[in-house]
C-alpha positions as CSV (number, residue, x, y, z in Angstrom):
1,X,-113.5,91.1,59.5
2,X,-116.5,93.2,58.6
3,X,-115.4,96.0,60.4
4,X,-111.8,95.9,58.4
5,X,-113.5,95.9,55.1
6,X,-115.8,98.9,56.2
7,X,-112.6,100.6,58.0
8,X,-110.8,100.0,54.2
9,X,-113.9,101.0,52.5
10,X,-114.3,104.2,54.3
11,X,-110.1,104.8,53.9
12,X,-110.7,104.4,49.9
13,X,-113.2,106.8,49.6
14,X,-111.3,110.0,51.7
15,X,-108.2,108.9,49.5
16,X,-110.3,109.5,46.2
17,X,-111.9,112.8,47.5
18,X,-108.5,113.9,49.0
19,X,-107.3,116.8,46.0
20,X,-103.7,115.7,44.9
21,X,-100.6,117.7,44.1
22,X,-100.9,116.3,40.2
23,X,-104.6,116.5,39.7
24,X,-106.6,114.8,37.9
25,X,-104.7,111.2,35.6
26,X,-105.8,110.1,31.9
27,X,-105.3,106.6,32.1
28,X,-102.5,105.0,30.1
29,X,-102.9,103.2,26.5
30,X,-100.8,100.0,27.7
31,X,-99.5,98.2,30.5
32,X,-96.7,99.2,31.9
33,X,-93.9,97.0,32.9
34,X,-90.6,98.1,34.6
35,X,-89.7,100.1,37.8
36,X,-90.5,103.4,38.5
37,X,-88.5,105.9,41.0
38,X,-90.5,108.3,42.3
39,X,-90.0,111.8,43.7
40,X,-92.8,111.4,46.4
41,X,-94.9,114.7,46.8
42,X,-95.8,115.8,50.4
43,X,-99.0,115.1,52.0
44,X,-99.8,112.1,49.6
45,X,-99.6,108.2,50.8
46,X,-97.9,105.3,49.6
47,X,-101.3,103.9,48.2
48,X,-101.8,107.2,46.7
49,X,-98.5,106.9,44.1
50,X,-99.7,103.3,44.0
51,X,-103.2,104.0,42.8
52,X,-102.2,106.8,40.4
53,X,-99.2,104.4,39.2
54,X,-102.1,102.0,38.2
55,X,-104.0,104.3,36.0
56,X,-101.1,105.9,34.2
57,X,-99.7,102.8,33.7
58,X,-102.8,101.0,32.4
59,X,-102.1,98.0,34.6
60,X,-103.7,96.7,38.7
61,X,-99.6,95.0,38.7
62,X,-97.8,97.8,41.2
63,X,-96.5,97.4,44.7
64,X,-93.5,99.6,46.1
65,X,-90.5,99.1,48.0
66,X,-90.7,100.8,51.9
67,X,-93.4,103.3,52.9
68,X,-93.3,107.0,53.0
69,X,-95.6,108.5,55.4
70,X,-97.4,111.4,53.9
71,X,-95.2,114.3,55.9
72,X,-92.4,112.6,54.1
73,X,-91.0,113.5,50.7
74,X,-88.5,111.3,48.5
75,X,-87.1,108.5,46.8
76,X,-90.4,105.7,46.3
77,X,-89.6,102.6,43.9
78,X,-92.7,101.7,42.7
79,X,-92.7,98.5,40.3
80,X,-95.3,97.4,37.7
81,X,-96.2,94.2,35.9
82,X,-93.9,91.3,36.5
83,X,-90.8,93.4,38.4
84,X,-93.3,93.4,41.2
85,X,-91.3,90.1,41.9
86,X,-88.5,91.7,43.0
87,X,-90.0,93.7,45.6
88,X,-89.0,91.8,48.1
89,X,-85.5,92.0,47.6
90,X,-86.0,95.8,46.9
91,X,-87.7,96.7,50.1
92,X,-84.4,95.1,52.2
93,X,-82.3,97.9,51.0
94,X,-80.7,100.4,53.4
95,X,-81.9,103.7,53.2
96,X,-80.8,107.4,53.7
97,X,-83.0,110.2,54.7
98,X,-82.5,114.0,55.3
99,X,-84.4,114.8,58.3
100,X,-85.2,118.0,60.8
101,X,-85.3,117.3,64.8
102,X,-87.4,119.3,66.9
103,X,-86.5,119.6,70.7
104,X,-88.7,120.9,72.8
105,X,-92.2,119.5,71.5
106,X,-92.9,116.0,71.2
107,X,-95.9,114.9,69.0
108,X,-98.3,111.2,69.5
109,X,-97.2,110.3,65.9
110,X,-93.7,111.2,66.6
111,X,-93.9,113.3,63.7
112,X,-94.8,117.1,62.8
113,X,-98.8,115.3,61.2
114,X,-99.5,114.3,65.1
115,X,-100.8,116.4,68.3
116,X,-98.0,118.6,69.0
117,X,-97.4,118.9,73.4
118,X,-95.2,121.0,75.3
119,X,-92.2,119.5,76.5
120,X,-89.8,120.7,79.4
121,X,-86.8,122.5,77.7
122,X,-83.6,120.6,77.5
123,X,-80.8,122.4,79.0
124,X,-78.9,123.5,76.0
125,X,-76.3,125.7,77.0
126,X,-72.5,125.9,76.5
127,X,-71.5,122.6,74.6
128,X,-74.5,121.8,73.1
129,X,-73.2,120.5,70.0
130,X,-71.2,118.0,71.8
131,X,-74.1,116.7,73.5
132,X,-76.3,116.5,70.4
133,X,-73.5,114.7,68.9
134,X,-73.1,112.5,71.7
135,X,-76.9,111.8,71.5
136,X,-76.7,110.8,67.9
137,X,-73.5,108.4,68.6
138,X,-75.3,106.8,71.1
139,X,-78.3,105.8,68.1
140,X,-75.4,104.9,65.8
141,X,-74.4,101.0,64.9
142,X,-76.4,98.0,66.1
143,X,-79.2,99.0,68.4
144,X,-82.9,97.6,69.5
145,X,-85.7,100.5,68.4
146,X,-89.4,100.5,69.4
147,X,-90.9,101.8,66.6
148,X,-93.3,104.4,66.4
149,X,-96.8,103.4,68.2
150,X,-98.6,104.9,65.1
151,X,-97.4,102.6,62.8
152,X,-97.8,100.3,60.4
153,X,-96.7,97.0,62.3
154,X,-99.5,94.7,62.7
155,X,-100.4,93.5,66.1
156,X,-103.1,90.6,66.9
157,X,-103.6,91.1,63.1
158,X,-104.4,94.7,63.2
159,X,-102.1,97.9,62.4
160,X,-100.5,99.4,65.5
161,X,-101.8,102.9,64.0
162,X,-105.2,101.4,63.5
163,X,-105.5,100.5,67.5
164,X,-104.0,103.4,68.6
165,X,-106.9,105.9,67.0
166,X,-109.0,103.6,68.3
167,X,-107.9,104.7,71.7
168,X,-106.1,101.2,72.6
169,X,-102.5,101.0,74.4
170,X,-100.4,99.7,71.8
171,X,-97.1,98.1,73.2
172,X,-94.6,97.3,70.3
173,X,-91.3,95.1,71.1
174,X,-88.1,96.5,69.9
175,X,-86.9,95.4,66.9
176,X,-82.9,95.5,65.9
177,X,-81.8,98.3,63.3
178,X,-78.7,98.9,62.3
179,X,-77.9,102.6,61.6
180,X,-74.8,103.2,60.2
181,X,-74.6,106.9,59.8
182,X,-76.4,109.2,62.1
183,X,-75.1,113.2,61.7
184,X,-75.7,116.6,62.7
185,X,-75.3,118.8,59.2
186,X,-76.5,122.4,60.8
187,X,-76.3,124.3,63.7
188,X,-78.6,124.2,66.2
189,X,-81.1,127.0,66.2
190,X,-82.7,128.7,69.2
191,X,-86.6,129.4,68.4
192,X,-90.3,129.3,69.7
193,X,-93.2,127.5,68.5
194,X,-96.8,127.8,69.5
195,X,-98.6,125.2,71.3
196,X,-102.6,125.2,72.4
197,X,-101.6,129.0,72.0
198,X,-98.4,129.4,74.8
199,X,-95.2,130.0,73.1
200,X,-92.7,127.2,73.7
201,X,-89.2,127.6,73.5
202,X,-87.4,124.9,70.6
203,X,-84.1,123.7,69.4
204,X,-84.2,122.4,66.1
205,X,-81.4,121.2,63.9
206,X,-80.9,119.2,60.3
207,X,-79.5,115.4,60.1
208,X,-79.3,112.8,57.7
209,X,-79.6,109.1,58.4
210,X,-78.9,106.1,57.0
211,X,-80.1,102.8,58.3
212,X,-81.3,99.5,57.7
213,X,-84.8,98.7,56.3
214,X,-87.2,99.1,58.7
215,X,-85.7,101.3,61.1
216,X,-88.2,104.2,62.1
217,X,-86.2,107.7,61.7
218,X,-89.3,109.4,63.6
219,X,-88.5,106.5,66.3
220,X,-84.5,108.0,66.3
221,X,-85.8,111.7,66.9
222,X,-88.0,110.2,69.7
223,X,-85.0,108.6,71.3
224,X,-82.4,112.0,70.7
225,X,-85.3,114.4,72.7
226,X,-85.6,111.1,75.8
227,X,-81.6,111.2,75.3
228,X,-81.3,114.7,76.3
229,X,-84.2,114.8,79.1
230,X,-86.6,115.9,77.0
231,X,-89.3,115.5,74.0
232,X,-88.6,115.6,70.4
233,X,-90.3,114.8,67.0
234,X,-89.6,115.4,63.5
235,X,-90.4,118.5,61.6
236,X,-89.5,117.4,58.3
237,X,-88.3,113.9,56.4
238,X,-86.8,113.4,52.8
239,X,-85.9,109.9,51.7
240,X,-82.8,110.7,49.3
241,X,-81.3,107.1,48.8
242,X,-82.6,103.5,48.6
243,X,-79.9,101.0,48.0
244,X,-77.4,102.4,44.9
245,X,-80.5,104.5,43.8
246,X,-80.8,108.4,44.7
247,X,-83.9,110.6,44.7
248,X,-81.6,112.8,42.0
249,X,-82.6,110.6,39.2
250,X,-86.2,110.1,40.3
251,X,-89.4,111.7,38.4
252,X,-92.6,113.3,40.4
253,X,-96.2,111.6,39.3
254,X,-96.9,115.3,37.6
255,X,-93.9,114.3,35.0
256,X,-95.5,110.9,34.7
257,X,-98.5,112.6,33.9
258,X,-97.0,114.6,31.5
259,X,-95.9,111.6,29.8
260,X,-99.0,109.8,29.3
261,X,-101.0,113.2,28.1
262,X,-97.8,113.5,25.5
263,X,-98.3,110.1,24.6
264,X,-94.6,109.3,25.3
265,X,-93.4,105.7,27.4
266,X,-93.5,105.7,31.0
267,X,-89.6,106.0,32.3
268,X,-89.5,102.7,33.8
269,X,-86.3,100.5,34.5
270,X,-86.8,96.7,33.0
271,X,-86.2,93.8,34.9
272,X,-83.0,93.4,33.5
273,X,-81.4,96.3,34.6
274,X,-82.7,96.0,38.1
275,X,-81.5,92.6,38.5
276,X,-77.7,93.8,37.2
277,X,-78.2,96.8,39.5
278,X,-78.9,94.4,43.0
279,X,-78.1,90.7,42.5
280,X,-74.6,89.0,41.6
281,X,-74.9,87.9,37.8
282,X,-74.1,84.2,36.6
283,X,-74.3,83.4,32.4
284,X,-76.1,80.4,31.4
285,X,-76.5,78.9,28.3
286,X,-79.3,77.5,26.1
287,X,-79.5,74.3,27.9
288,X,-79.3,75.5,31.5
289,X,-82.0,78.3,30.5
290,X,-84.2,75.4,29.2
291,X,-83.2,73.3,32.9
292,X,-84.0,76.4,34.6
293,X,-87.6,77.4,33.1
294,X,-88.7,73.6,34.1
295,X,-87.3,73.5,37.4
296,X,-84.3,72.1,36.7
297,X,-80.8,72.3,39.1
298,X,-77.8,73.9,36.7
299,X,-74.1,73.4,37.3
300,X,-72.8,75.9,40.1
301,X,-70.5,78.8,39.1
302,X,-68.8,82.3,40.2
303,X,-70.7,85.7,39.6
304,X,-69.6,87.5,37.0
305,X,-70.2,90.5,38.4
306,X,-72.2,91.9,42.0
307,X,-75.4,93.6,42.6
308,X,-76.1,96.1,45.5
309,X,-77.4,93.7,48.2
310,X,-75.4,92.7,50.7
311,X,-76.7,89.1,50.5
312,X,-74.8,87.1,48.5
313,X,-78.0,84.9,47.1
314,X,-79.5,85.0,45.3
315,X,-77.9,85.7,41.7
316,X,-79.7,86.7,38.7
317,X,-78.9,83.9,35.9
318,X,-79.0,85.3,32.6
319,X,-78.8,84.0,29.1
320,X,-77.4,87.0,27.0
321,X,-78.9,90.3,27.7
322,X,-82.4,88.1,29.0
323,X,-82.7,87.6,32.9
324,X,-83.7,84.2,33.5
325,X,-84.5,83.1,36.7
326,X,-83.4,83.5,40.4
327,X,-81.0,81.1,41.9
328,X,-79.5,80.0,45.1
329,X,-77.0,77.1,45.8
330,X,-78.5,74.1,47.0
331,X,-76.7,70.9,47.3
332,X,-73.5,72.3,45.4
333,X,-75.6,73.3,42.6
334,X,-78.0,76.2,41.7
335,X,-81.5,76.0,42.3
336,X,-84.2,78.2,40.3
337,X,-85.8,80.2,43.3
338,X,-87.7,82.5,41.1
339,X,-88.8,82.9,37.3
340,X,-88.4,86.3,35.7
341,X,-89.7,87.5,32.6
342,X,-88.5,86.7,29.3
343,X,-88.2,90.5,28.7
344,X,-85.2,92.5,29.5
């Protein structure tokens, strides 16, 4: 245990001396309280949107919804104050990404951050397309995936990544994904790239991806390269959608930034619009709100209207334009699973 608090000690200190693509953060006049989408900068960490997300928004309240890893650019939800609650049911959403495979090369990490190695060449002649495609087909639909060794899955109670720098073999079970779209969107293109200074002959081509929380996209170019009888890794990664939300409509920490040194409110989505946005929606009245806030069963009912999640519990109960509470049935009734703010 005393070693993790040192490791964690040592990791907090390169993260503050590490220079950041949005420089130096005044620290906001009031706590802020919503959900954030980010435009995640490259070469940056989750924790490092976290920890500047807690000094612009004046508040130690943030988690986020599904890692980036600093190669990776894109959509991150980050949520302050009391819509931290709903990470949980945020970080279940299925994700798309726009990624680059690299054939040819395979990395330790998977990834273009790890040591780079020579690989033999895949034979890529005439119908390679179809064999690509093929590749990706195969990865498409319900399938078991061993993620990435250098990851963030704890084994024995310490991160696979952790034990793997440390020199340990790190064996990690496959998990089932579901990946429900896996394209080519480019041509493939012929190329060299130099490794431990001997030019190595590369295929590299554009995808996107979209999959099930928790699925490793790294993990899926790993698995195209082995597919075609050879190694692969990603060059590049950008997270575009998470559940109904695209990276079009997010903000960069810069423009966060901005706002605080312009003294203007934080952008952030209140808990009532992500709850319309992801969970079914029942009405309640004065009384059942009253039941509800004391741990009270109410009366079951239809939705009145359905969030993103597939999972049909549970539903957001509302009293007006106020969320309420959480609620699942139980017993043919609704049960309060959760209480939200009092603040739309």
């Amino acid at each position: 245990m005393r070693q993790g608090r040192e490791r964690n000690r040592q990791r907090a200190i390169a993260r503050n001396e590490r220079v950041k693509p949005w420089g130096d953060l005044p620290r906001g006049s009031s706590p802020s309280q919503g959900v954030l989408f980010i435009d995640k900068d490259q070469g940056v960490t989750s924790h490092d949107v976290v920890g500047a997300i807690r000094r612009l928004g004046a508040t130690r309240q943030v988690g986020h919804a599904g890692t980036l890893d600093p190669m990776a650019t894109g959509l991150l939800i980050v949520a302050t104050g009391r819509t931290t609650k709903l990470i949980q049911y945020l970080v279940g959403a299925e994700k798309t990404y726009e990624a680059r495979i690299c054939l040819g090369v395979g990395s330790d990490t998977d990834d273009a951050d790890g040591q780079l190695y020579a690989a033999s060449a895949p034979e890529l002649g005439e119908g390679s397309e179809e064999r690509v495609d093929k590749a990706l087909a195969a990865l498409t639909g319900d399938i078991l995936q061993v993620p990435a060794t250098v990851s963030a899955i704890k084994v024995d109670g310490l991160r696979a990544h952790d034990l793997a720098r440390a020199g340990h073999d790190v064996e990690l079970e496959a998990r089932p994904i579901h990946v429900s779209r896996f394209e080519r969107t480019s041509t493939i293109v012929n190329g060299n790239m130099e490794i431990a200074g001997e030019s190595v002959p590369t295929w590299q081509f554009d995808v996107v991806v979209t999959a099930s929380a928790g699925t490793y996209v790294r993990a899926l170019a790993r698995d195209v390269g082995r597919a075609l009888g050879t190694q692969a890794h990603l060059r590049s990664l950008r997270r575009t959608r998470i559940g109904p939300w695209d990276v079009a409509n997010a903000v960069r920490v810069a423009d966060l930034r901005d706002c605080v040194e312009r003294e203007v409110p934080l952008p952030v989505a209140k808990m009532a619009e992500i709850c319309r946005a992801i969970f079914p929606v029942i009405e309640i009245d004065d009384a059942e709100e009253a039941a509800l806030r004391n741990g009270i069963f109410i009366e079951k009912r239809k939705p009145v209207s359905q969030g993103a999640r597939s999972e049909p519990w549970p539903a957001a109960a509302f009293k007006g334009d106020r969320p309420v509470a959480l609620v699942s049935p139980r017993s043919g009734r609704f049960k309060p699973d959760l209480q939200l703010s009092i603040e739309g």
